[in-house]
C-alpha positions in Angstrom: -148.9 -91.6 193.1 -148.4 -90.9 189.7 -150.9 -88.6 189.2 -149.1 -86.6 192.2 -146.0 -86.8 190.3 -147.9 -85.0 187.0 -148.9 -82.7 188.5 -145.5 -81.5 190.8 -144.2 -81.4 187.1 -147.0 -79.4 185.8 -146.1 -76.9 188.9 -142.6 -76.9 188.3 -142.9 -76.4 184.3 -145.1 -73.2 185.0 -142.1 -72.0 188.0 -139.6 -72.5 185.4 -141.3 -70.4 182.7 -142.0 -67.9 185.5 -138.5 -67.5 186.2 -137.7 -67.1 182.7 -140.0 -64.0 182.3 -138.4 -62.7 185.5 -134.8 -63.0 184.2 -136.1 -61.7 180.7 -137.6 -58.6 182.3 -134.3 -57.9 184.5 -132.0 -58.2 181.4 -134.0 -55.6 179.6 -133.8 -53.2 182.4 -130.5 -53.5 182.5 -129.9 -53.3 178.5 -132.1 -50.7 177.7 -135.8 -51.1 177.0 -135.3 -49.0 173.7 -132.7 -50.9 172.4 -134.1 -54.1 173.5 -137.4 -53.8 171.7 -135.1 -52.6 168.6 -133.4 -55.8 168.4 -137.1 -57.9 169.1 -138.9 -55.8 166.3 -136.0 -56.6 164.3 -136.0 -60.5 164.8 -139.8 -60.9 164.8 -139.7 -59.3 161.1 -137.1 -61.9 159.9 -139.0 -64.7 161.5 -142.1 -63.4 159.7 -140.2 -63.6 156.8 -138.8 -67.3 157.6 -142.2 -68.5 158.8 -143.7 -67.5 155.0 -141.2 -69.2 153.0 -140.9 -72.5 156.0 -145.0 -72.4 155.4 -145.0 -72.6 151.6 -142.9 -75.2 151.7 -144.4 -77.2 154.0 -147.5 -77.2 151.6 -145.6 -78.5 149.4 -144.0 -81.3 150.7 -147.5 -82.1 152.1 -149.0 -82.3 149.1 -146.1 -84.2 147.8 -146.0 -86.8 150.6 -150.0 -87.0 150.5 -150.5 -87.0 146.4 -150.4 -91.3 146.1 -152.8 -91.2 149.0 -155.3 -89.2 147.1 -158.5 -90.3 145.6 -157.8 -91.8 141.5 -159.8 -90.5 139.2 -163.4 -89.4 139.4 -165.6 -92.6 138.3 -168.8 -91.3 137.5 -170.2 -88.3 134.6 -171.2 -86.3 138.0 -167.9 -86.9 139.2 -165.5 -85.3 136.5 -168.3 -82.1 136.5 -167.4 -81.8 140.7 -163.9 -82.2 140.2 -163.1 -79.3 137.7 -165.4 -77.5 140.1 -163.2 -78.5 142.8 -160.3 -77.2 140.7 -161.7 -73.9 139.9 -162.3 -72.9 143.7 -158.8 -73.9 144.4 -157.4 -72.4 141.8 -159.7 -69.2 142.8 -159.0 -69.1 146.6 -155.8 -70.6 146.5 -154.9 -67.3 144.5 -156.4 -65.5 147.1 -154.9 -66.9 150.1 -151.0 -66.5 148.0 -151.8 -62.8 147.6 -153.3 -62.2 150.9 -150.5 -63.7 152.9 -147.5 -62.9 150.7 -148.8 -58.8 151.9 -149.6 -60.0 155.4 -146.1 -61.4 156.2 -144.4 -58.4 153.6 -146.1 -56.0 155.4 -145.2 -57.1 159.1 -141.5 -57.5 157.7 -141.8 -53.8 155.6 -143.3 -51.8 158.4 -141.3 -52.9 161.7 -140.7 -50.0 164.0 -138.3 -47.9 163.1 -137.4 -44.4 165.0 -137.7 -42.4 161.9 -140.5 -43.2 160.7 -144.2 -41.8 161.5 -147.1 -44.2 161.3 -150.0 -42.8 158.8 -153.7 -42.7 159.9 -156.1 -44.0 157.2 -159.3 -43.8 158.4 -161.5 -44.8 155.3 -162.0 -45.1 152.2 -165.3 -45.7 150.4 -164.0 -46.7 147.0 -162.0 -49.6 148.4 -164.6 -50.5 150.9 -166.6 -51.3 148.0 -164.2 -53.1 145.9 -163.0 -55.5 149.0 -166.6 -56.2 149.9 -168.4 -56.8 146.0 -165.6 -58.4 144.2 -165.8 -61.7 146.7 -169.7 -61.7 147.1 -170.0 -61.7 143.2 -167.1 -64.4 143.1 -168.3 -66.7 145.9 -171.9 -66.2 144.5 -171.3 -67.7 141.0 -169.1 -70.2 142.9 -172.3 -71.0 144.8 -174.5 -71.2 141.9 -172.1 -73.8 140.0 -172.5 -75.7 142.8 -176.4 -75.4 143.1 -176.5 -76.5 139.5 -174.3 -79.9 139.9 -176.8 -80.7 142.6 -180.2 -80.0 141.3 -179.0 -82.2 138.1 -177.7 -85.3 140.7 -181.0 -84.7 142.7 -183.3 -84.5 139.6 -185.4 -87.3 137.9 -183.3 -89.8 137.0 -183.4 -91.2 132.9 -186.3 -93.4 132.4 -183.9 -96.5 131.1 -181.8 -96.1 134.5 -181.7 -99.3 136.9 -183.3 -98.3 140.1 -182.2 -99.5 143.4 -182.4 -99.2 146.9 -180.5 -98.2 149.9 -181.2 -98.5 153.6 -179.2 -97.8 155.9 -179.3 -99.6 159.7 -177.2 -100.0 162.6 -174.3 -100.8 161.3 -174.9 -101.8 157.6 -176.2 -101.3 154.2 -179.2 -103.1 153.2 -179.6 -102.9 149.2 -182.4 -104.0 147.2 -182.5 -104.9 143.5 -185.9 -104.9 141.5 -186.3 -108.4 140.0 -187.6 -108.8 136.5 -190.6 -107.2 136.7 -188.5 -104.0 137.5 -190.6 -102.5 139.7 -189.7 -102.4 143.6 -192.2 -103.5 145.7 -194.0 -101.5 148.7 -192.5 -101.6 152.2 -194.1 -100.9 155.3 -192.3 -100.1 158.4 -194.5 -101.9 160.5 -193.8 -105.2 159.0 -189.9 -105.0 159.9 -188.9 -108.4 161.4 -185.0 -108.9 161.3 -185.6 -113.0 161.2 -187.9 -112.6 158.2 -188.0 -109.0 156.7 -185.8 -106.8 157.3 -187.2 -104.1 154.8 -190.7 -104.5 156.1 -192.0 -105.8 152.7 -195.3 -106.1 152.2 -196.4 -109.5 150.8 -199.2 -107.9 149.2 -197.7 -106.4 146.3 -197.1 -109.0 144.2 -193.9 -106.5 142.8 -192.0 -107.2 146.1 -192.2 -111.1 144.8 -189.2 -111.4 142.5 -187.1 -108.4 144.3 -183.7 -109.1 145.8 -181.9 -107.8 148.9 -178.2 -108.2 149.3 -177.8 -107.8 152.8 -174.1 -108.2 152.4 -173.7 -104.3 151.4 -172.8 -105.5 147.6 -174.3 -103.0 145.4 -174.0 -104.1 141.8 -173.9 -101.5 139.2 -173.9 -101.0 135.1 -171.6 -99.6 133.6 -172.4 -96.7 131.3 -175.9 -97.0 132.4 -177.4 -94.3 134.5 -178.3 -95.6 138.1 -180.8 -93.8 140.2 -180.8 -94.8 144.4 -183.7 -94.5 146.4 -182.3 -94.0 150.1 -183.8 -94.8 153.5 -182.8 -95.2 157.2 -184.6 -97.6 159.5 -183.2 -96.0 162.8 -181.0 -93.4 162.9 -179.5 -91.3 160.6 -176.9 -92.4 158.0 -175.0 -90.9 155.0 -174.5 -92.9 152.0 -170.8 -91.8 150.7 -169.9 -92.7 147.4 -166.1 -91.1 147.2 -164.9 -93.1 144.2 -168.3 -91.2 142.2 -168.0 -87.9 144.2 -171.6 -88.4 146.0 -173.3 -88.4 149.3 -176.5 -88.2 150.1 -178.5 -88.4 153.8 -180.4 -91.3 154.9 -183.1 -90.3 156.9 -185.2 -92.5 158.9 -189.1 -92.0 157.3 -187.8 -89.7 154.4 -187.0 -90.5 151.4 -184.2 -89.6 149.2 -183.2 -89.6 145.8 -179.8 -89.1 143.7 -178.6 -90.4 140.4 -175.3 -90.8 138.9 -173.5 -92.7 135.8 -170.8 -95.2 135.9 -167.8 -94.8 134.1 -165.7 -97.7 134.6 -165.9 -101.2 135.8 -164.2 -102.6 138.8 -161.6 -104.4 136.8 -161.1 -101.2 134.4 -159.9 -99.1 138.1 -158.0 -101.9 139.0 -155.6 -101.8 135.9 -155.9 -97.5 135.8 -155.3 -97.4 139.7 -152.2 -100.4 139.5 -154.1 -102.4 142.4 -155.4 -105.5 141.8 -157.1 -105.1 145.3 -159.1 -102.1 144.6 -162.6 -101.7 145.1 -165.5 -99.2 145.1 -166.7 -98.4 148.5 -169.9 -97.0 150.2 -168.8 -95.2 153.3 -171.2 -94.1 156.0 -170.7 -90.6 156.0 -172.5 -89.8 159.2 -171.9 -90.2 162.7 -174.3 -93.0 163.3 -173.6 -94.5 166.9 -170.4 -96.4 168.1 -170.2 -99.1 165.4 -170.5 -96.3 162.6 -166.7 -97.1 161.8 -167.5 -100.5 160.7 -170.2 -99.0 158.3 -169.2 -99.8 154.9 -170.2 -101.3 151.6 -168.6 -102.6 148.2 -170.0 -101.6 144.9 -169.3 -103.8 142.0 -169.0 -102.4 138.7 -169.6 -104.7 135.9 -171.1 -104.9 132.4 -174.7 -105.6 131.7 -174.4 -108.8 131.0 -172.2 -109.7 133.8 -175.0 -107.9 136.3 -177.8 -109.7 134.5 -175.8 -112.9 135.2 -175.2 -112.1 138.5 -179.1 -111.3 139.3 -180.3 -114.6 137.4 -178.3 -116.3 140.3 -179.9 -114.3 143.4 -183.0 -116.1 144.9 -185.9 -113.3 145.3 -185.9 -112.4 149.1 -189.7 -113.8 149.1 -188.5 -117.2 148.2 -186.1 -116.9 151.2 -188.2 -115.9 154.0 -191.6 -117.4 152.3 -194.2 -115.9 154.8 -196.5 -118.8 156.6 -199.2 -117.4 156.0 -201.2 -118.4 152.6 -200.9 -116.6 149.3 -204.0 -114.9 148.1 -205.3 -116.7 145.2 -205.2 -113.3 142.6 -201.5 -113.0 143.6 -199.0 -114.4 140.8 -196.4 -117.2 142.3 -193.1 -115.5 142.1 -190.1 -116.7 139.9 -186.7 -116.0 139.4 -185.8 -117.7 136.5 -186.6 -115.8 133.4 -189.1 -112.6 132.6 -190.9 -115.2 130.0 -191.7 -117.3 133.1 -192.8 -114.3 135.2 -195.0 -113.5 132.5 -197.0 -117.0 132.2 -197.2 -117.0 135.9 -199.0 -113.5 135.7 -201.0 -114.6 133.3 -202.3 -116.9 135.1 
């Protein structure tokens, strides 16, 4: 029934606006169609003129209503590099898009029909035509290449000091893995993925994947000051990880591997006190429609000085120690540790 009575008020809406045109048409026959179209030049010029100046300051009270919402300031070297880009190409088309539209809506108010005057055919003109179309390409190129620089630098080999860690992405969460003391992540192999037991498919082999660390809670602990390079994965679909607070986002692609580096600049609790929320935190945002739970597909990334991240790791059992495999250890492989890199080393010795 009700769907009956949407649509009887669909019909009626369209009969109504029917009639309108009718009684329109009828009043301008009577009027005059000459003086009629006078008088509608004549107001669609003014509301030109309205609609430029109700437009502008719409904008503004947009950006004024919108400005606490925005993100605080950029946390990461790579960061405050892609915000004054970000500044320069508004700056750039934003002075573009005033002078464009200020003539557009002058124009259309300048040039309304008028009896006396004669409209002027301008066919072309070469010297313009070249002007309008090379002044933007040149603009928008070195635009382009500013950008294309940023990137190769976030995409290229990372410091040799910085910490390395890992990012996988899965349906619907991050799995992050830290290198233990050795420092060296271990080799994973697809075809060992068990979700009970290991969920990166590490390979028990390498005795490197013996002290390493997975925080399956999406935590990714990072130092600040101290360049940080990620090595991203997928293990089904396709992911993004989004790193707004540091201005970054790179794919994850299941079977390809990805790479982007970045430094801190300030800690957790240094963006609480600069932001004036004590609840602030860093996040890692899925940036990549990634199936219907992709909403809940977010991370926290912790911030903290080296000596609170080495505390924090010296307090993390090794994933190996967690999901010890059944089977036996072979004899040449060192028995892992978590303790201290003096007791790694004995044990290697060994």
């Amino acid at each position: 029934m009700s769907g009956f009575i949407t649509i009887l008020i669909i019909s009626l809406v369209f009969i109504i606006i029917y009639q309108i045109a009718k009684a329109s048409e009828y009043a301008t026959i009577l009027r005059g169609e000459e003086k009629v179209n006078k008088q509608v030049n004549s107001l669609m010029a003014w509301l030109f003129v309205a609609f430029f100046f109700l437009g502008l300051w719409g904008m503004y009270e947009c950006h004024v209503a919108m400005s606490d919402k925005m993100l605080p300031v950029a946390a990461s070297e790579h960061g405050v590099e892609y915000d004054w880009q970000l500044k320069i190409m508004i700056y750039v088309t934003g002075l573009v898009f005033f002078i464009t539209q200020t003539l557009l809506f002058w124009f259309a108010y300048r040039y309304q029909f008028k009896e006396e005057r004669k409209s002027h055919f301008y066919p072309h003109n070469n010297k313009l035509e070249i002007i309008w179309t090379t002044v933007p390409a040149i603009t928008l190129a070195i635009l382009i290449a500013i950008g294309l620089k940023s990137w190769s630098h976030i995409t290229s080999e990372a410091p040799k000091d910085a910490q390395v860690v890992e990012i996988v992405g899965k349906q619907f969460n991050w799995l992050i893995r830290y290198a233990g003391y050795d420092k060296n992540l271990g080799k994973r192999d697809f075809r060992k993925i068990d979700d009970a037991n290991n969920v990166l498919g590490l390979d028990w082999e390498d005795k490197a994947n013996k002290d390493d660390v997975i925080a399956e809670n999406g935590e990714l602990h990072l130092i600040v000051n101290k360049p940080v390079k990620l090595i991203i994965n997928s293990r089904d679909v396709i992911h993004d990880v989004g790193l707004p607070h540091f201005r970054l986002k790179m794919d994850a692609v299941p079977g390809v591997i990805t790479t982007m580096w970045f430094t801190p600049l300030y800690t957790t609790e240094q963006m609480k006190k600069m932001t004036g929320n004590p609840d602030f935190v860093y996040e890692i945002a899925c940036d990549q429609m990634c199936g219907k739970g992709h909403y809940s597909m977010r991370g926290t990334v912790i911030v903290e000085t080296e000596a609170e991240y080495k505390s924090w790791l010296a307090k993390q059992k090794s994933y190996y120690t967690l999901h010890k495999p059944t089977t036996s250890t072979p004899t040449n492989v060192a028995t892992p540790t978590d303790t201290t890199v003096k007791q790694l080393s004995l044990n290697e010795a060994k």
